[in-house]
C-alpha positions as CSV (number, residue, x, y, z in Angstrom):
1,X,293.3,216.3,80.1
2,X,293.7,219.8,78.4
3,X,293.8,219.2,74.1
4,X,296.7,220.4,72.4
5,X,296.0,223.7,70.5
6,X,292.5,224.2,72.2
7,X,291.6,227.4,74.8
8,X,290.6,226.4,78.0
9,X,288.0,228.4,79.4
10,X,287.0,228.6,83.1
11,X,283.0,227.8,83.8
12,X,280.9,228.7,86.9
13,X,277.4,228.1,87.7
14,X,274.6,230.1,89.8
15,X,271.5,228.2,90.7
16,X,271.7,223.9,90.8
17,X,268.4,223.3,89.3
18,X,266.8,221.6,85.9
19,X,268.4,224.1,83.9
20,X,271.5,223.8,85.3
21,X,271.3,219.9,85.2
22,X,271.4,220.2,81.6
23,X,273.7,222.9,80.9
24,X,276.0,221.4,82.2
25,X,275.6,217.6,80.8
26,X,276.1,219.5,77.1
27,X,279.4,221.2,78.5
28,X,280.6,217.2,78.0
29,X,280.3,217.4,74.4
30,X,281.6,220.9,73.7
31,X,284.7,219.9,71.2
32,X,285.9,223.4,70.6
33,X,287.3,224.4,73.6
34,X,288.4,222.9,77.3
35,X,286.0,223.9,79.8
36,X,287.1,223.7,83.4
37,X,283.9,224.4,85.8
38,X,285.5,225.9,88.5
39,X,282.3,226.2,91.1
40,X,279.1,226.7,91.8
41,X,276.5,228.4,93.8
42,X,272.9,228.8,94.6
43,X,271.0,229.6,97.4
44,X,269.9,226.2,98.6
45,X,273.2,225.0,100.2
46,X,271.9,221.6,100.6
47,X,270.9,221.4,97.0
48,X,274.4,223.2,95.6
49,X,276.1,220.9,97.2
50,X,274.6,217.6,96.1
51,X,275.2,219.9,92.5
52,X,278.4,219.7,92.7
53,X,279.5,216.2,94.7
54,X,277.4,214.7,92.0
55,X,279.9,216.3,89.1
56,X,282.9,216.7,91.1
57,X,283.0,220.6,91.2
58,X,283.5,222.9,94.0
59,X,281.4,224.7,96.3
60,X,281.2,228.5,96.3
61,X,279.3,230.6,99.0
62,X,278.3,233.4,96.8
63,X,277.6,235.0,93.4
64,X,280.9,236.9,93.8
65,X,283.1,233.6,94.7
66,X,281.7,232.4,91.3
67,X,282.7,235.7,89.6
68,X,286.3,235.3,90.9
69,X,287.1,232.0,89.2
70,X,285.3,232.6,86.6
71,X,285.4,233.5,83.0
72,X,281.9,232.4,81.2
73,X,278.9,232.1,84.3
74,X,276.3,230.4,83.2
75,X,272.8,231.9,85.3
76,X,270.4,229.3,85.7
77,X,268.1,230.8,87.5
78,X,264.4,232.0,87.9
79,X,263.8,234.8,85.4
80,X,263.3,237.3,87.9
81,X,267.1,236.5,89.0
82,X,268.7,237.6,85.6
83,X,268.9,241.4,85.3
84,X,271.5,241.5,88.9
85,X,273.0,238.2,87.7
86,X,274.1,239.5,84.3
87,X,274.7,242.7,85.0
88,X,277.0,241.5,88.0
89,X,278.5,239.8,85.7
90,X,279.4,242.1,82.8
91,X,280.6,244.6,85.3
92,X,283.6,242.2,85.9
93,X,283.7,241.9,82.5
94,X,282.7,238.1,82.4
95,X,280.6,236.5,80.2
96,X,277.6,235.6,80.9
97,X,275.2,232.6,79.3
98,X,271.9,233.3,80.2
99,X,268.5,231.4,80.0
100,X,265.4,232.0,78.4
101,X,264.1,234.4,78.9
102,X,266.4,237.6,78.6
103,X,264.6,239.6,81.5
104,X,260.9,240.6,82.0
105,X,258.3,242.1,84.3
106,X,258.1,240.5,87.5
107,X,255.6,242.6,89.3
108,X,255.8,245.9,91.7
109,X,257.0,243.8,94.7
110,X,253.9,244.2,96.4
111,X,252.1,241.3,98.1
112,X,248.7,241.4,96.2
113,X,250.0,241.6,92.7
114,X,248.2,239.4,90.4
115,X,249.2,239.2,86.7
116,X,245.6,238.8,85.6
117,X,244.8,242.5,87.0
118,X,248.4,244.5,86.4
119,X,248.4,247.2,83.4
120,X,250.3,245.4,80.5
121,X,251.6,248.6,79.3
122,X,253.1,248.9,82.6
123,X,254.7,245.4,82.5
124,X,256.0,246.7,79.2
125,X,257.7,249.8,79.9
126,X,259.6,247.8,83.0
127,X,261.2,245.2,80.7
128,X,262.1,247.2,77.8
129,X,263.9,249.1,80.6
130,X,265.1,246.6,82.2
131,X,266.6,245.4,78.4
132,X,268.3,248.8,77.6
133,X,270.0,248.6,81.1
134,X,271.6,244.7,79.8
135,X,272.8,245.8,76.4
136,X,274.2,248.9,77.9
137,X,276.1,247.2,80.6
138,X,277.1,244.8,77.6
139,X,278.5,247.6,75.3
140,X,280.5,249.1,78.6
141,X,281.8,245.3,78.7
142,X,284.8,243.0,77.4
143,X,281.8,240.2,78.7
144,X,278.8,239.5,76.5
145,X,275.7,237.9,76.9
146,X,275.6,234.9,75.5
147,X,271.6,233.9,74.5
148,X,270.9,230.2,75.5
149,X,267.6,230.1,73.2
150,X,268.7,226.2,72.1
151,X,265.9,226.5,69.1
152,X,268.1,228.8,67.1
153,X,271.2,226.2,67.1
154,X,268.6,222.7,66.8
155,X,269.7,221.2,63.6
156,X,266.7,221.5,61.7
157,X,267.0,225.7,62.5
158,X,269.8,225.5,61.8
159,X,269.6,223.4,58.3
160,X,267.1,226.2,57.4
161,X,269.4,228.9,58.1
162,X,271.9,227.5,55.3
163,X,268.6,227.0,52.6
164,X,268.0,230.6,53.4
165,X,271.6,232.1,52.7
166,X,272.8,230.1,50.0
167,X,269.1,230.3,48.1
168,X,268.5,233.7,48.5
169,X,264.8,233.1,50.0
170,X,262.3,235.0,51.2
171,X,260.4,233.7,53.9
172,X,256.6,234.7,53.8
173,X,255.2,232.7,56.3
174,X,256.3,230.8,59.6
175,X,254.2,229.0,62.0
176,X,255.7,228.2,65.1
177,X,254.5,226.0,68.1
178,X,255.7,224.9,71.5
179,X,253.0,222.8,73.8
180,X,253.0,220.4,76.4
181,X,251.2,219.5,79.7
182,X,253.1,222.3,82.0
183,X,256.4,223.1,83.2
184,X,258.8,221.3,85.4
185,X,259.5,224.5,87.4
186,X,257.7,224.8,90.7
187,X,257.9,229.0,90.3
188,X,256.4,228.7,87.1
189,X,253.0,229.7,87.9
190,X,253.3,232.7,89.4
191,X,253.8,236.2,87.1
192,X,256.2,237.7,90.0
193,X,259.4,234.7,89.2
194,X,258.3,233.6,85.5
195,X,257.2,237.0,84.3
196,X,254.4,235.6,82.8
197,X,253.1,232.5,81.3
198,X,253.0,230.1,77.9
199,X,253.6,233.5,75.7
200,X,256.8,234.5,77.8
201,X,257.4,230.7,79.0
202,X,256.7,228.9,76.1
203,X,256.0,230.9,72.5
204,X,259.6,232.6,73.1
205,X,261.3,229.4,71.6
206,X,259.0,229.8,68.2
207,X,259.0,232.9,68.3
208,X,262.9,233.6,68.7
209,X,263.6,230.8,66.2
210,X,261.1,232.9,63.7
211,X,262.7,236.3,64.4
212,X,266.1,234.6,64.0
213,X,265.3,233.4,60.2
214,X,264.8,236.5,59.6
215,X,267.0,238.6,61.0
216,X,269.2,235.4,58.7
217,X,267.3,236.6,55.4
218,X,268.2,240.2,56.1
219,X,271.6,239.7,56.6
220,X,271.8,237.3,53.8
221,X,270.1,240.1,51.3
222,X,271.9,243.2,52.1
223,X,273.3,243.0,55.6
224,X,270.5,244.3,57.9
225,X,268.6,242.3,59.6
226,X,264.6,242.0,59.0
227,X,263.0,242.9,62.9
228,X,259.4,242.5,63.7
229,X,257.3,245.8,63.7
230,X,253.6,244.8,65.1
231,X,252.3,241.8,67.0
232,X,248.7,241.1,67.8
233,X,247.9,238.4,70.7
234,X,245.5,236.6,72.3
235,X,246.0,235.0,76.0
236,X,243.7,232.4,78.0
237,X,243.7,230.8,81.4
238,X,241.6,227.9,80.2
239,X,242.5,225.4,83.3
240,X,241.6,228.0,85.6
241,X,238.4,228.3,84.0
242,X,235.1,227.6,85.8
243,X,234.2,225.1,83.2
244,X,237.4,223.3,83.2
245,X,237.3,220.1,83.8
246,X,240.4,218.4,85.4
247,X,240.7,214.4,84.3
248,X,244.5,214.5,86.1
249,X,246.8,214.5,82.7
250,X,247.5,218.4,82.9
251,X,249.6,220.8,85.4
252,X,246.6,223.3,86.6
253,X,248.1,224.8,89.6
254,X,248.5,227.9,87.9
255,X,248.2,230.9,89.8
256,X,247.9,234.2,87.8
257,X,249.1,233.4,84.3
258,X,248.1,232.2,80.8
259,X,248.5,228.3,80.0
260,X,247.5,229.2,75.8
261,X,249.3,232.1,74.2
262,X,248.8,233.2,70.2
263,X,250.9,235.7,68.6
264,X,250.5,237.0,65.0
265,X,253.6,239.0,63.9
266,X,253.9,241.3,61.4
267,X,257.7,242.3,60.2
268,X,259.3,245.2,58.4
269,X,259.0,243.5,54.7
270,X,254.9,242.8,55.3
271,X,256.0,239.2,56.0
272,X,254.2,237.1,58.8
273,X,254.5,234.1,61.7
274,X,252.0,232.9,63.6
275,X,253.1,231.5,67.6
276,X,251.0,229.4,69.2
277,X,252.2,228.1,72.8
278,X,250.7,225.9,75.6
279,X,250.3,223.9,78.4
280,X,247.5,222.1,77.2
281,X,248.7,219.2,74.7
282,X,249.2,215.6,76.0
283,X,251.5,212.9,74.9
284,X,254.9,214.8,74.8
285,X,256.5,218.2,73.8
286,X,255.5,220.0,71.1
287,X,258.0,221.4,69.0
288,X,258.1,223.2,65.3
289,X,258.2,225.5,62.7
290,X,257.2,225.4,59.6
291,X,258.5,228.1,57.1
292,X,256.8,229.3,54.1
293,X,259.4,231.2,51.5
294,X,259.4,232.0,48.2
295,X,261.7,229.5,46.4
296,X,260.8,226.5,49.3
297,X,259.0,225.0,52.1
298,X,260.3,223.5,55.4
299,X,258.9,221.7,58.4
300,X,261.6,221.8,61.2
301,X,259.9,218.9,63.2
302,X,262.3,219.2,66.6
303,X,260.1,217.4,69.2
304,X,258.4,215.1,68.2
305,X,260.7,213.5,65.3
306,X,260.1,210.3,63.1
307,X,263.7,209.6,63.9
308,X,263.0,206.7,65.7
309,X,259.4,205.0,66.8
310,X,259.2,202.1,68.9
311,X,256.2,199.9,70.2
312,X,255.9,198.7,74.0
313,X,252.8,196.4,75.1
314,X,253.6,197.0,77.9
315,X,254.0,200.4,80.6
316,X,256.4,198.4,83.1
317,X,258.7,197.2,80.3
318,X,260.4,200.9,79.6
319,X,260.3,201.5,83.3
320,X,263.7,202.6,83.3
321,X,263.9,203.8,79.5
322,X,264.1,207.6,79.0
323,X,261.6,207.9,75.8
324,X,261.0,211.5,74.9
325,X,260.0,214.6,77.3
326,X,256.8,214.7,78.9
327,X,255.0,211.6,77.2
328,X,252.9,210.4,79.3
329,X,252.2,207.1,78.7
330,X,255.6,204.4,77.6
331,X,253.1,202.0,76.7
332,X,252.4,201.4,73.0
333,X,253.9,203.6,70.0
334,X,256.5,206.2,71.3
335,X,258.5,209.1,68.9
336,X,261.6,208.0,71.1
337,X,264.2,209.9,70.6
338,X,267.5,208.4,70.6
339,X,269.4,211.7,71.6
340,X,266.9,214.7,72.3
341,X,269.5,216.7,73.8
342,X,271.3,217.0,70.3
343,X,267.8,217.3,68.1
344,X,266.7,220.4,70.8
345,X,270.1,222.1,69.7
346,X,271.8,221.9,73.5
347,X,275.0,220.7,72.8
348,X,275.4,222.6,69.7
349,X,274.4,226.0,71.9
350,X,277.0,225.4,73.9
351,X,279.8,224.3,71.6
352,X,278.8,228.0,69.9
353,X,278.7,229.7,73.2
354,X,282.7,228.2,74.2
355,X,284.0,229.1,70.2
356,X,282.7,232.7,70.8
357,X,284.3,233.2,73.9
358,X,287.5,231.6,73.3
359,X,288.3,232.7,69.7
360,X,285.7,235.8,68.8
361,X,283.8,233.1,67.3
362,X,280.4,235.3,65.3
363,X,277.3,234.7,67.9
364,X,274.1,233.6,66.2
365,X,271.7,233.7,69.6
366,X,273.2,237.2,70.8
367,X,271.4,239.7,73.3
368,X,269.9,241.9,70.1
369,X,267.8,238.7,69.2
370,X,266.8,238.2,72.6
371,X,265.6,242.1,73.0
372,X,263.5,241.5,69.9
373,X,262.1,238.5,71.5
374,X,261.4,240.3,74.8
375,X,260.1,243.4,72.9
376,X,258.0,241.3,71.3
377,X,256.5,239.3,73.6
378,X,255.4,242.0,76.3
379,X,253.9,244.1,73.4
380,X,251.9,241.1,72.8
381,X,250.4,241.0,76.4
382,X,249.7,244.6,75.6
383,X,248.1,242.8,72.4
384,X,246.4,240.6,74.5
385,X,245.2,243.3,77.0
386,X,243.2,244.5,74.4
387,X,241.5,241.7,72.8
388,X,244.2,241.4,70.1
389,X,245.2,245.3,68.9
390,X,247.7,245.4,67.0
391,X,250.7,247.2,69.0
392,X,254.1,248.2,67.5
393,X,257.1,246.4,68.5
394,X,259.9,248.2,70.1
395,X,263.3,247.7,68.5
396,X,266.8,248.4,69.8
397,X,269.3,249.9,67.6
């Protein structure tokens, strides 16, 4: 039932996957506004339609049916799918949430690309394109792109957000990390639908979470946000190594991308993060950033948390307990976490996303921070191209 004094906004959804899964399961606790999901499509039509008998929503047999009903669509879909989706979307003027990441290189279309052996430079020119054409389409727009990067709206971030603003901080140093033992996604894998690996995959979250405290500190100062201005990287495919040596815990099946990604980033005030991503660290995602300022020091520990720990003798006990994402092992100590949805920020995305388009609301995860992130990122697979030059970052004004 619709609340008194509260907007109702209509919802659609392309693609029926994991990300959609959970997109949707945070709608539940958006409080600000009514959402009404009014459809859905993807191009599986056995698996959009167990989508949406599961949740009650309609059917729709195309990206457009989606656009008609309409108001926010929320793309959860490959990578490689965003650039038509959002663009599709913003020329109706609709809004559109989008996952990580923004856009990206996804190869020349050819059948014997192979991310290990295509020109960096190349892959960077293509999504900084491929960026200018989304924030154009967004100025032309009443829609705008709404960034689901969930790290900028965790708690913790966002905890450190208010420290910075009402202290008047500088932040020096930030070391960022995102690891586990590989993605859920069956594309992931392959450069041409994940447009690369653990630096575009993985070290975004850091990484945008790291650009976003600073882009908090500028405005804070004097109004401007601080950008990044050089990045140096290093990439490795260590489980496709010859000398790897597979005992069964990790994901491997990698075809042409990085599973370890480092990024050193230098921004306009000489400050400095350090990214480190992976899919090479067992027992359970790992997620955090530590910042370094001038007037304090925080440790935003999102996954895993000493919010709760728990002890099981035994695997079979916990066979139908949900502990923490990609653990493992249930047996014996466990960081359980008794609501990761709300420590990873999802909910609170969300609730953000639905206040800014019902009421104008101000967007913290906007498309500007998400071109930083992507300018960013490919410049560091130039970076990494090159044994770890340093290459300037692109900016968008």
């Amino acid at each position: 039932m619709a609340q008194v004094n509260k907007k109702t906004v209509k919802a659609g959804f392309i693609g029926s996957g994991f990300a959609a899964a959970f997109q949707f399961e945070a709608l539940q606790k958006v409080s600000s506004a009514n959402v009404e999901v009014v459809g859905v499509f993807s191009r599986s039509q056995e698996k959009r339609q167990a989508f949406a008998q599961q949740r009650g929503i309609a059917v729709c047999d195309s990206v457009e049916a989606v656009l008609d009903r309409a108001e926010v669509v929320h793309a959860c879909v490959p990578a490689v799918a965003h650039e038509p989706i959002v663009l599709a979307a913003l020329q109706r003027d609709k809004s559109v949430i989008v996952e990580k990441p923004l856009t990206g290189y996804f190869g020349d279309g050819s059948v014997d690309f192979h991310g290990d052996t295509c020109p960096k430079q190349t892959a960077l020119d293509h999504a900084l394109a491929s960026v200018q054409r989304l924030l154009s389409a967004e100025e032309n727009s009443q829609g705008v792109i709404l960034y689901a990067e969930n790290w900028v709206y965790a708690p913790a971030i966002q905890k450190e957000r208010e420290i910075i603003e009402k202290t008047g901080a500088q932040v020096l140093w930030m070391v960022g990390q995102e690891s586990h033992s590989g993605s859920h996604s069956a594309d992931y894998g392959h450069w041409r639908f994940a447009g690369g690996g653990s630096m575009v995959g993985k070290a975004c979250h850091p990484l945008t979470a790291a650009l976003y405290l600073k882009r908090v500190e500028g405005r804070a100062r004097n109004g401007t946000p601080i950008r990044p201005k050089f990045v140096t990287a290093r990439t490795h495919a260590v489980t496709r190594h010859e000398e790897f040596r597979d005992e069964g815990h990790l994901r491997m099946d990698y075809h042409d991308i990085e599973d370890l990604a480092m990024m050193h980033v230098v921004f306009e005030d000489g400050t400095v993060g350090n990214i480190f991503a992976s899919e090479l660290v067992l027992g359970g995602v790992h997620n955090a950033l530590e910042v370094a300022a001038n007037n304090h020091r925080t440790l935003c520990h999102i996954n895993p948390n000493t919010a709760m720990t728990t002890y099981n003798p035994r695997e079979e006990n916990f066979k139908d307990i949900y502990v923490v994402e990609k653990i493992g092992t249930k047996q014996g100590w466990s960081p359980i976490s008794p609501d990761e949805d709300w420590f990873t920020g999802y909910p609170q995305e969300m609730d953000a996303f639905y206040r800014t388009v019902a009421y104008g609301a101000p967007l913290e995860s906007d498309s500007r921070l998400a071109a930083d992130a992507i300018a960013a990122i490919y410049s560091g697979y130039v970076s990494a191209e090159q044994s770890g030059a340093q290459v300037r970052v692109k900016t968008f004004d």
